[in-house]
Backbone bond lengths (Angstrom), bond angles and torsions (degrees), N, CA, C in turn:
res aa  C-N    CA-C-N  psi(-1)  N-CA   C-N-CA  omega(-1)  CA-C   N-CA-C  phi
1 X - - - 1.466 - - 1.518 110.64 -
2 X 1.512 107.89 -48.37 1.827 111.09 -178.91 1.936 101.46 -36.37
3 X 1.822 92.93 -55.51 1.526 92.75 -161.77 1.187 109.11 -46.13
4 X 1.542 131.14 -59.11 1.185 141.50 -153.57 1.441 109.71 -54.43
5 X 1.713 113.28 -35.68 1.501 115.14 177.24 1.621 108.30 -76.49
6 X 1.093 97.42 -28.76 1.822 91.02 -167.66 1.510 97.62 -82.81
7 X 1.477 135.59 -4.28 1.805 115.30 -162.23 2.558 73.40 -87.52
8 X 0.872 118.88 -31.07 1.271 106.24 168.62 1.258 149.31 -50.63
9 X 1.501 147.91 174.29 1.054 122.40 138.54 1.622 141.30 -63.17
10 X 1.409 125.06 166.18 1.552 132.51 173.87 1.319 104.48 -119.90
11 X 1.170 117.44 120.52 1.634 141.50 -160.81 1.573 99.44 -124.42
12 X 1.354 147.77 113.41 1.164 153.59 152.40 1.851 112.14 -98.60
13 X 1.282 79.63 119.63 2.042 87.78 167.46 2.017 110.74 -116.10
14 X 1.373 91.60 126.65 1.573 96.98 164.39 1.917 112.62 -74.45
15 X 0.957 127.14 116.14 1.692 103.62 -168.81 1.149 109.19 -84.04
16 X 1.424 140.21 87.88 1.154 121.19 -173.12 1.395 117.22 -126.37
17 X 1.682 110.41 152.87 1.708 110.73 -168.66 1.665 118.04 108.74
18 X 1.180 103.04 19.31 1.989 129.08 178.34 1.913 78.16 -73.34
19 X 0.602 129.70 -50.99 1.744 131.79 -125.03 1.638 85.42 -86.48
20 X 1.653 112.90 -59.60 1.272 124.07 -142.19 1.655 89.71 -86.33
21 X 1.454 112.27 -41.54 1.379 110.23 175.54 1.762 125.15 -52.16
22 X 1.083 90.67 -52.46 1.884 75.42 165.15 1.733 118.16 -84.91
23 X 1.472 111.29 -14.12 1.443 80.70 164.70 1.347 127.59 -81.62
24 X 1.247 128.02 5.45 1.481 141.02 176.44 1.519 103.63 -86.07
25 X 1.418 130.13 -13.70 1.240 120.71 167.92 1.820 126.98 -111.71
26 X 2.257 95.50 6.74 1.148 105.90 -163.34 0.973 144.26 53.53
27 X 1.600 95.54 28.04 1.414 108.92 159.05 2.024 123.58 -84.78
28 X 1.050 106.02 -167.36 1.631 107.99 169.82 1.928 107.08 -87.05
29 X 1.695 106.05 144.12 1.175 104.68 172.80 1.663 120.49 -58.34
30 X 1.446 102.93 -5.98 1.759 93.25 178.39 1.802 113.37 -81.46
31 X 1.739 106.73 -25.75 1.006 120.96 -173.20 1.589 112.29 -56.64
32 X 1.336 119.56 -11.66 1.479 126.26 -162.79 1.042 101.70 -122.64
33 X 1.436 133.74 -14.66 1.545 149.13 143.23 1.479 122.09 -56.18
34 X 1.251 117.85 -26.66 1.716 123.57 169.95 1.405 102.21 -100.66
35 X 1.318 126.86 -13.48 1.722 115.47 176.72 1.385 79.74 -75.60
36 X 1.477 129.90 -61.69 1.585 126.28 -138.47 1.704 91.83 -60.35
37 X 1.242 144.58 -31.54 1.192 138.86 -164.77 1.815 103.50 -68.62
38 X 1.509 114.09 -45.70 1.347 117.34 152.66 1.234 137.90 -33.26
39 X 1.313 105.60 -51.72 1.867 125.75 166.40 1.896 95.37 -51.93
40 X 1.244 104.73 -63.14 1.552 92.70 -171.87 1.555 123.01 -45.21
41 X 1.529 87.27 -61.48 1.804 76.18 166.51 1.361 135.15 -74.04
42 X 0.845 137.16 -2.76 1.435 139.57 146.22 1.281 123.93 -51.64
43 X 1.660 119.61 -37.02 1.590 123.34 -173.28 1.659 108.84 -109.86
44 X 1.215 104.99 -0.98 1.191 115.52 157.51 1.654 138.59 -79.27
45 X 1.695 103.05 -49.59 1.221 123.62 160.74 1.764 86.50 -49.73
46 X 1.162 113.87 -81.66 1.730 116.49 -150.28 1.883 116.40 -59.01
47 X 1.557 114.17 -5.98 1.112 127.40 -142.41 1.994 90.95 -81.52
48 X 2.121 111.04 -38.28 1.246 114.49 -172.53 1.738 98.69 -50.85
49 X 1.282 89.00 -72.56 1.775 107.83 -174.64 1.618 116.18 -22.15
50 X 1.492 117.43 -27.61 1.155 100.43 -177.61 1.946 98.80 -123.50
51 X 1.091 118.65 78.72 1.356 157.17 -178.00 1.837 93.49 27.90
52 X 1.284 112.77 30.72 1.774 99.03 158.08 1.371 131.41 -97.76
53 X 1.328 103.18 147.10 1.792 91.23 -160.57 1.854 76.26 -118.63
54 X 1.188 135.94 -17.78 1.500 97.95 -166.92 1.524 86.84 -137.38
55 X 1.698 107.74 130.43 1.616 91.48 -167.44 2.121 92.80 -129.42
56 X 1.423 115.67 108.69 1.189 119.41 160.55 1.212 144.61 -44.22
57 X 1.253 153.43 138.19 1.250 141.65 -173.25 1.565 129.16 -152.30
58 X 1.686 120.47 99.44 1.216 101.35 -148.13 1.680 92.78 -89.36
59 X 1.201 105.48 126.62 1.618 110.01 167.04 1.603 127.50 -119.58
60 X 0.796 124.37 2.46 1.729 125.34 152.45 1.268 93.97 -163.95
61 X 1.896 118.53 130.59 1.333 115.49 171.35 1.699 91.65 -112.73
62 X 1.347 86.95 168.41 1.918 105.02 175.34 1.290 141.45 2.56
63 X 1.667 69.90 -68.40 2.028 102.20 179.80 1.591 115.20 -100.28
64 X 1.407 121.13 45.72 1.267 150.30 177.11 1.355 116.11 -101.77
65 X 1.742 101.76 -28.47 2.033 104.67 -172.21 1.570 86.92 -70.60
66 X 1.088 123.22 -28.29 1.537 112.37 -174.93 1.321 124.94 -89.74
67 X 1.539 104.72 38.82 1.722 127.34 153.54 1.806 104.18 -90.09
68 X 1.055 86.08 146.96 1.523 92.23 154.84 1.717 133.19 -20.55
69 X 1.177 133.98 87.36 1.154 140.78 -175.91 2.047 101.76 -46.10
70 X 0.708 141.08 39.25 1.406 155.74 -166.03 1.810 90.38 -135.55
71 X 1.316 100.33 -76.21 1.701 133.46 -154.98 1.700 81.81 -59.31
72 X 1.169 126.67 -70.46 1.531 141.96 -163.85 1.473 91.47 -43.79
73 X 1.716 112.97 -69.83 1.639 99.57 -171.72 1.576 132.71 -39.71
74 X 1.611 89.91 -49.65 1.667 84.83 172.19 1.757 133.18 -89.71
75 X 1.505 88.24 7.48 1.783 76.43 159.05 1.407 112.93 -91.31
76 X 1.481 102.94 -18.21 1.449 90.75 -172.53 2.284 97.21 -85.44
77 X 0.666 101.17 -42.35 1.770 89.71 163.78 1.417 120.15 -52.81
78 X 1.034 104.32 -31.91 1.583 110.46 168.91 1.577 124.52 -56.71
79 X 1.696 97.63 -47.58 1.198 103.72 176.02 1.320 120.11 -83.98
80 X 1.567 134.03 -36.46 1.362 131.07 144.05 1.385 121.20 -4.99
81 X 1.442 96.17 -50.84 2.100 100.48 -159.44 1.765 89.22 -84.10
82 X 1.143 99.97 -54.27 2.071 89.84 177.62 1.233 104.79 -34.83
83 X 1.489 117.24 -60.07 1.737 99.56 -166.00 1.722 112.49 -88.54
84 X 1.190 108.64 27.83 0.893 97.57 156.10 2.049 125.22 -125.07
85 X 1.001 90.01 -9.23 1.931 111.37 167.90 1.074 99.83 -104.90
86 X 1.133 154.86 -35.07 1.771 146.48 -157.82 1.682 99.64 -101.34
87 X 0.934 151.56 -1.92 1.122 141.92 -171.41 1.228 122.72 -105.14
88 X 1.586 111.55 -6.17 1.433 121.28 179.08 2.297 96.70 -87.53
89 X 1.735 89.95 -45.29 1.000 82.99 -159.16 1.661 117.35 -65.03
90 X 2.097 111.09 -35.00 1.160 107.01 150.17 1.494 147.40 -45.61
91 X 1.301 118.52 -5.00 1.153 137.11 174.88 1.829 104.65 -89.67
92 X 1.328 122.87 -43.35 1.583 122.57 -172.14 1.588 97.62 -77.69
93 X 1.727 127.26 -20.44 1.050 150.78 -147.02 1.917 94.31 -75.48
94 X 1.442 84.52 -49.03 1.587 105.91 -148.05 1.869 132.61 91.14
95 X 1.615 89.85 9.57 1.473 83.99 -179.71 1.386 110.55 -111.20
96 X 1.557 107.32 154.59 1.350 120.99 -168.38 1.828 99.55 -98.21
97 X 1.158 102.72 138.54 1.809 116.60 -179.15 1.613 109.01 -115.88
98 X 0.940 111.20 114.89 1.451 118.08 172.23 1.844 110.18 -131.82
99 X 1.309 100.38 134.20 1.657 103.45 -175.99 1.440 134.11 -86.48
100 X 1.270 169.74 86.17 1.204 126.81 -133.13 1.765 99.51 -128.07
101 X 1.317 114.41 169.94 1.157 123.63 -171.22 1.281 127.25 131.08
102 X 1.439 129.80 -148.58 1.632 130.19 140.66 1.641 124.71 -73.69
103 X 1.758 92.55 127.89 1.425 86.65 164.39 1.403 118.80 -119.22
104 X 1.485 112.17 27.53 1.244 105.83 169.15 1.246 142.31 -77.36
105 X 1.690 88.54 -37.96 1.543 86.98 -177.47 1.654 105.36 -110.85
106 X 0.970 123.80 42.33 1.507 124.90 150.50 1.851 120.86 -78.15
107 X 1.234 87.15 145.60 1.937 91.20 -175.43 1.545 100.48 -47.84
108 X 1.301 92.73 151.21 1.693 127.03 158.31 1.653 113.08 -23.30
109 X 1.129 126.60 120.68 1.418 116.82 162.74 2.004 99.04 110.99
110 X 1.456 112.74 -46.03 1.198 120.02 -155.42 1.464 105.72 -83.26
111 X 1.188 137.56 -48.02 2.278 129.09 156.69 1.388 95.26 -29.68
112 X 1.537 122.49 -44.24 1.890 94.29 -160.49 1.600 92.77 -115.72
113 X 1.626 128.90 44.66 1.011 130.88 127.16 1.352 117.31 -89.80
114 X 0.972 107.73 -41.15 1.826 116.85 -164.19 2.237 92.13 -63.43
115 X 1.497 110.91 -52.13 1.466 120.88 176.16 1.809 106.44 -29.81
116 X 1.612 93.59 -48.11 1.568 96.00 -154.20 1.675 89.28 -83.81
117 X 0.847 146.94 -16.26 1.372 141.70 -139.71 1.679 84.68 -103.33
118 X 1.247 107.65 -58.46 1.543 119.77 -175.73 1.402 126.78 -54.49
119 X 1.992 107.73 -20.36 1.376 110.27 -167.49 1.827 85.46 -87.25
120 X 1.326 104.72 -53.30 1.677 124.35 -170.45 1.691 103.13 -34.52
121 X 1.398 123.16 -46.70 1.124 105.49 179.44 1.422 118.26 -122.57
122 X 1.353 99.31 54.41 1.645 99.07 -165.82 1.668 99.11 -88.56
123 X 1.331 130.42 14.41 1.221 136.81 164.71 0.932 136.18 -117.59
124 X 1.859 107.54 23.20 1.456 107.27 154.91 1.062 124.84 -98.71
125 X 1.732 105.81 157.72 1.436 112.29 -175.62 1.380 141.49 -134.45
126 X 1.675 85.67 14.65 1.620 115.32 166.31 1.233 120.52 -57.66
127 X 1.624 121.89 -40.46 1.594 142.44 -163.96 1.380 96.69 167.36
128 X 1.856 69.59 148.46 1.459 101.49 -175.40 1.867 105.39 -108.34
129 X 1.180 116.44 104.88 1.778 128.65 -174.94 1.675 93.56 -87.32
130 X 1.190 96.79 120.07 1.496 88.70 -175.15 2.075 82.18 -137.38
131 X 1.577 94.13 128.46 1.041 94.12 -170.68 1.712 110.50 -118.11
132 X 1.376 133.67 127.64 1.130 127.98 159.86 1.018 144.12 -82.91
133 X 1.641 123.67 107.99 1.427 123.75 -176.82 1.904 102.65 -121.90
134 X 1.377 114.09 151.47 1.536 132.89 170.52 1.807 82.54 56.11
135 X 1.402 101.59 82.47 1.836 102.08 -173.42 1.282 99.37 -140.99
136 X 1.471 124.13 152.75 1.050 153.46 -178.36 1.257 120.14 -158.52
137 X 1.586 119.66 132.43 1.324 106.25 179.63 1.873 111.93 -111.78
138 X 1.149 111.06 -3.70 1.268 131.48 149.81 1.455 119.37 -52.99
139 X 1.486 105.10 -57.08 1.684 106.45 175.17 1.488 108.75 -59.15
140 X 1.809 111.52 -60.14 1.178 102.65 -170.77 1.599 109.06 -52.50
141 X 0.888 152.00 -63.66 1.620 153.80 172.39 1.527 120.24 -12.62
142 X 1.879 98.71 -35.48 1.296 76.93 -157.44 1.992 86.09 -113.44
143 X 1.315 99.39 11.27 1.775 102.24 172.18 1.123 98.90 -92.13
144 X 1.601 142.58 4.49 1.487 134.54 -155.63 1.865 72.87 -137.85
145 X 0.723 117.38 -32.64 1.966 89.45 164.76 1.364 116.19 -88.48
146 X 0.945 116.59 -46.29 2.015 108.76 163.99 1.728 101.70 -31.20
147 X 1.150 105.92 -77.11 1.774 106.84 -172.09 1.496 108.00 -53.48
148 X 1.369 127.40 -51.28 1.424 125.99 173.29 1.769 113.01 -35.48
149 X 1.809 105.54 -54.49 1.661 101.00 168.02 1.133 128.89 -73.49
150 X 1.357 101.59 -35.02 1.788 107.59 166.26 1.466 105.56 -38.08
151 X 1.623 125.58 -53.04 1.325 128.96 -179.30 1.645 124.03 -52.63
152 X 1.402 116.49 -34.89 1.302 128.12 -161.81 1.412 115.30 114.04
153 X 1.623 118.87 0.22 1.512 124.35 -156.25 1.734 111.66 109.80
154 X 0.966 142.03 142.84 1.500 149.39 130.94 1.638 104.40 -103.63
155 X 2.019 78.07 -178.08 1.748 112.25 -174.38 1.505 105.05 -56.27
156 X 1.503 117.27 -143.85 1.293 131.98 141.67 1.010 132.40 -98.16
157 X 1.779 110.98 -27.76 1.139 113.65 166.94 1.485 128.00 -84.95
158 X 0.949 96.34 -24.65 1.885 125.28 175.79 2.176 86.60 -58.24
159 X 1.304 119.71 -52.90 1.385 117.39 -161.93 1.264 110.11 -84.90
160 X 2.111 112.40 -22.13 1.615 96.79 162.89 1.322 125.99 -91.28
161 X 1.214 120.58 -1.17 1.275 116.43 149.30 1.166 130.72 -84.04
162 X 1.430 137.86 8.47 1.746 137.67 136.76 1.584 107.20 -69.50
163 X 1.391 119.20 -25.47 1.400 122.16 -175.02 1.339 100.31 -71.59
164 X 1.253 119.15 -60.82 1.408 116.96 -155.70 1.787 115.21 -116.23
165 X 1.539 105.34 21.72 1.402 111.13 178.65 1.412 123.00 74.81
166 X 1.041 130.78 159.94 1.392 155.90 179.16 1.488 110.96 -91.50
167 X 1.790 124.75 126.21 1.408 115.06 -21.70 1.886 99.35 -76.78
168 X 1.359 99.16 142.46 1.425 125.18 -167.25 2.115 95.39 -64.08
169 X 1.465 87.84 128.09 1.601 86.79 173.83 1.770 122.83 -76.39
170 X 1.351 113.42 178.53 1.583 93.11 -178.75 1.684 102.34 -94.77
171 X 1.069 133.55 155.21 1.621 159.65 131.51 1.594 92.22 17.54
172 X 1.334 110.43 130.24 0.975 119.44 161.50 1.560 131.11 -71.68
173 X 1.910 119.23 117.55 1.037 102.11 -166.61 1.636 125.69 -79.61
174 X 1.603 82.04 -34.99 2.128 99.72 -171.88 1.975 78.41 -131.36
175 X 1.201 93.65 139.66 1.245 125.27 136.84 1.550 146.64 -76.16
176 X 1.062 161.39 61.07 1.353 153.26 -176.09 1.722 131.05 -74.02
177 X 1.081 111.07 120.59 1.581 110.96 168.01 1.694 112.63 -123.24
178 X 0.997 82.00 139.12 2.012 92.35 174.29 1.121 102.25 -102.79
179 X 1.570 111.45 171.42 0.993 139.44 150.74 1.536 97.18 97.26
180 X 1.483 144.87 38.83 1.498 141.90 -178.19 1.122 92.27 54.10
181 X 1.032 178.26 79.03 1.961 161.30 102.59 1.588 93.20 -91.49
182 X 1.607 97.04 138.03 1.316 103.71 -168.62 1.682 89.53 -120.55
183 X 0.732 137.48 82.57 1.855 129.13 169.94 1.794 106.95 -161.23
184 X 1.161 120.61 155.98 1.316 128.87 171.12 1.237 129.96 -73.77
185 X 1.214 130.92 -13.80 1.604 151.58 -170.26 1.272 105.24 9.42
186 X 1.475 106.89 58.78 1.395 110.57 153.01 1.509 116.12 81.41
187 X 1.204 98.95 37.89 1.862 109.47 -171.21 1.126 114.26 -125.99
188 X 1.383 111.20 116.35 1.511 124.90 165.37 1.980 103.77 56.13
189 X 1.209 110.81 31.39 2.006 108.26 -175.98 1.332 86.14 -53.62
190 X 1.301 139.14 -70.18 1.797 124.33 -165.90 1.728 101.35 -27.38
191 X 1.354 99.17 -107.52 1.214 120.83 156.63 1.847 110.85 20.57
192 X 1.371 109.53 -90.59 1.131 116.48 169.30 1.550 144.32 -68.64
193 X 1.633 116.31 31.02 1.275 130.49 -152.08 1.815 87.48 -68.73
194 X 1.489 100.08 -36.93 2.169 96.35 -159.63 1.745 85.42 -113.76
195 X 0.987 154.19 5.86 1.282 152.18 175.54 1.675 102.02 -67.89
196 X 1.879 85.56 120.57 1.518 98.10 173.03 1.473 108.04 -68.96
197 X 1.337 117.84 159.77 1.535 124.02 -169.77 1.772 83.43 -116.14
198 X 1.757 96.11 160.34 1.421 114.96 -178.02 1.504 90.66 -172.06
199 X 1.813 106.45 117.00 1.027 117.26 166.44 1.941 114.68 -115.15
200 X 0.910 107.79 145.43 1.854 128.99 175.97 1.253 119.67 -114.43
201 X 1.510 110.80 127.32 1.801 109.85 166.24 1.576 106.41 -62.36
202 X 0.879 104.80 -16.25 1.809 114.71 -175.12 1.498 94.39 -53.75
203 X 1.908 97.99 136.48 1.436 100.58 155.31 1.351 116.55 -102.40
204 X 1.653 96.80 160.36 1.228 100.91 176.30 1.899 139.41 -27.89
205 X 1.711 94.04 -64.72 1.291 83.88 169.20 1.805 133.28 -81.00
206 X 1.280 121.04 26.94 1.271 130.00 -169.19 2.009 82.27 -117.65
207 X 0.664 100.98 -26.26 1.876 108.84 -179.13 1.457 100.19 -34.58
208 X 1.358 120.50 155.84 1.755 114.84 172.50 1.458 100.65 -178.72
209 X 1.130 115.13 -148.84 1.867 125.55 -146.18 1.707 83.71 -100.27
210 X 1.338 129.47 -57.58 1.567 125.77 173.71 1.421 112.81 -49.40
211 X 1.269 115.27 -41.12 1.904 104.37 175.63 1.414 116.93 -71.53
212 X 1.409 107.10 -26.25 1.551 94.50 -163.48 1.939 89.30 -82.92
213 X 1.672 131.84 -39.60 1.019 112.35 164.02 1.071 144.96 -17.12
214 X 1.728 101.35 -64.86 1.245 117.24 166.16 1.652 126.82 -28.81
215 X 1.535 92.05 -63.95 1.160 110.67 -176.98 1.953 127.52 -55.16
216 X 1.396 85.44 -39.25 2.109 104.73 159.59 1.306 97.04 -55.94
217 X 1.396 114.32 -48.30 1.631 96.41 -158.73 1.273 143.16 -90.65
218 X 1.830 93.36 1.96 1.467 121.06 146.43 1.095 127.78 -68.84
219 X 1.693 114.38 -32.34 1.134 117.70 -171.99 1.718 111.54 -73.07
220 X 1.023 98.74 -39.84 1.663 115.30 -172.12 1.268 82.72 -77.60
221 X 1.214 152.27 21.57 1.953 119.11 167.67 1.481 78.31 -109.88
222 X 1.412 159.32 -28.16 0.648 168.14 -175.27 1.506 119.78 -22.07
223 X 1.510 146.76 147.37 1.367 122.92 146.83 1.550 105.61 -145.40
224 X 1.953 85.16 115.35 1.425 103.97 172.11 1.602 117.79 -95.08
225 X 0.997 98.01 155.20 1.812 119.83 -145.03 1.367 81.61 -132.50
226 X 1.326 152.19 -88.95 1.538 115.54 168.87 1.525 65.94 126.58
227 X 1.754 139.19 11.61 1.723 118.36 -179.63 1.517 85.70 95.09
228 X 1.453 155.39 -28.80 1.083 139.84 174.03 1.464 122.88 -81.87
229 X 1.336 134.43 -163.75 1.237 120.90 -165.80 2.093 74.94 -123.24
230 X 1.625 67.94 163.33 2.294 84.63 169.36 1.323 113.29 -78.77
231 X 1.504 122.89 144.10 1.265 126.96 177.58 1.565 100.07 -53.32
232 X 1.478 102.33 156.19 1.341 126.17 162.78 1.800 119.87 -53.66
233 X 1.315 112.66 122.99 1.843 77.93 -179.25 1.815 105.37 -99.47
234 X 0.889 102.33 154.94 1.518 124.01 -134.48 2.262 91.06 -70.36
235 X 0.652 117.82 123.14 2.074 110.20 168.78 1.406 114.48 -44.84
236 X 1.416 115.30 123.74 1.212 127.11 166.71 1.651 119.80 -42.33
């Protein structure tokens, strides 16, 4: 299964602009938090079709508990009800959901949702939805050097797979953030050392199957050099 995701691309989206989007229509910030759950499935369904097999998603990082304890409850109810309605349909989908981050300190009930969600579709092989909640990529870094010395030292690869878990996903190819904010806030930096960046005024939940195109089709005009130089093009 790993292979099948990795002969693909790795697509990471920051989702951002839930918040600002419904307050521009005066609605409540949760209201732009249940569109953004829409956005997911929409760029998910569309994500195989345009040759990605493993598609990232940062949806609550770390330094998020320090929103509004209001705001906190209902994403995390928010996310409850996804795994608990979305998992049938990811399963007919063919895509596999795996979460990554902390699961400690998430509410009661939600580790042995995320468990069941993960066993249920651990046999798809359309895409890999790999979703981030209670995440840091700072933490992970610096819990994958504790264990690295704990060891005596490891490889590199031996150390990105404490970084980025077991079985270790591939390298991020494109990056995406919405909403005009141009910065990484702490997402996937391993991961994304050679990952082209692509930012959008687009918000999140207005996001769909034409943006994320778009966004491939910047990526692909692209030429990554990987730190090397571009081939020569050849004399007429």
């Amino acid at each position: 299964m790993q292979s099948v995701f990795h002969s693909r691309l790795h697509v990471a989206v920051i989702m951002d602009g839930n918040g600002r989007w419904a307050a521009r229509r005066g609605w409540p910030r949760a209201r732009g938090h249940e569109a953004g759950v829409e956005a997911i499935r929409r760029v998910a369904e569309a994500a195989p079709e345009h040759g990605v097999g493993t598609l990232s998603l940062y949806a609550f990082s770390a330094d998020n508990w320090r929103r509004p304890k209001a705001e906190v409850r209902a994403l995390m109810g928010l996310f409850r009800l996804y795994l608990r309605t979305e998992t049938a349909r990811l399963v007919r989908d063919g895509i596999r959901l795996t979460v990554f981050g902390r699961r400690d300190r998430l509410p009661d009930g939600i580790p042995e949702a995320i468990g069941r969600a993960e066993a249920e579709t651990a046999g798809g092989t359309r895409l890999h939805l790999r979703i981030a909640v209670d995440y840091s990529a700072r933490a992970a870094i610096l819990a994958a050097a504790i264990q690295a010395r704990a060891c005596g030292g490891v490889g590199r690869e031996a150390f990105r797979r404490l970084v980025t878990g077991e079985p270790a996903p591939p390298d991020v190819d494109l990056l995406i953030r919405t909403s005009g904010e141009q910065r990484l806030s702490d997402f996937l930096l391993w991961e994304s050392a050679y990952a082209e960046l692509f930012f959008t005024e687009r918000m999140w939940p207005d996001f769909g199957a034409e943006d994320l195109a778009q966004a491939l089709a910047a990526f692909r005009a692209r030429d990554r050099r990987f730190g090397g130089l571009a081939e020569p093009v050849a004399a007429a």
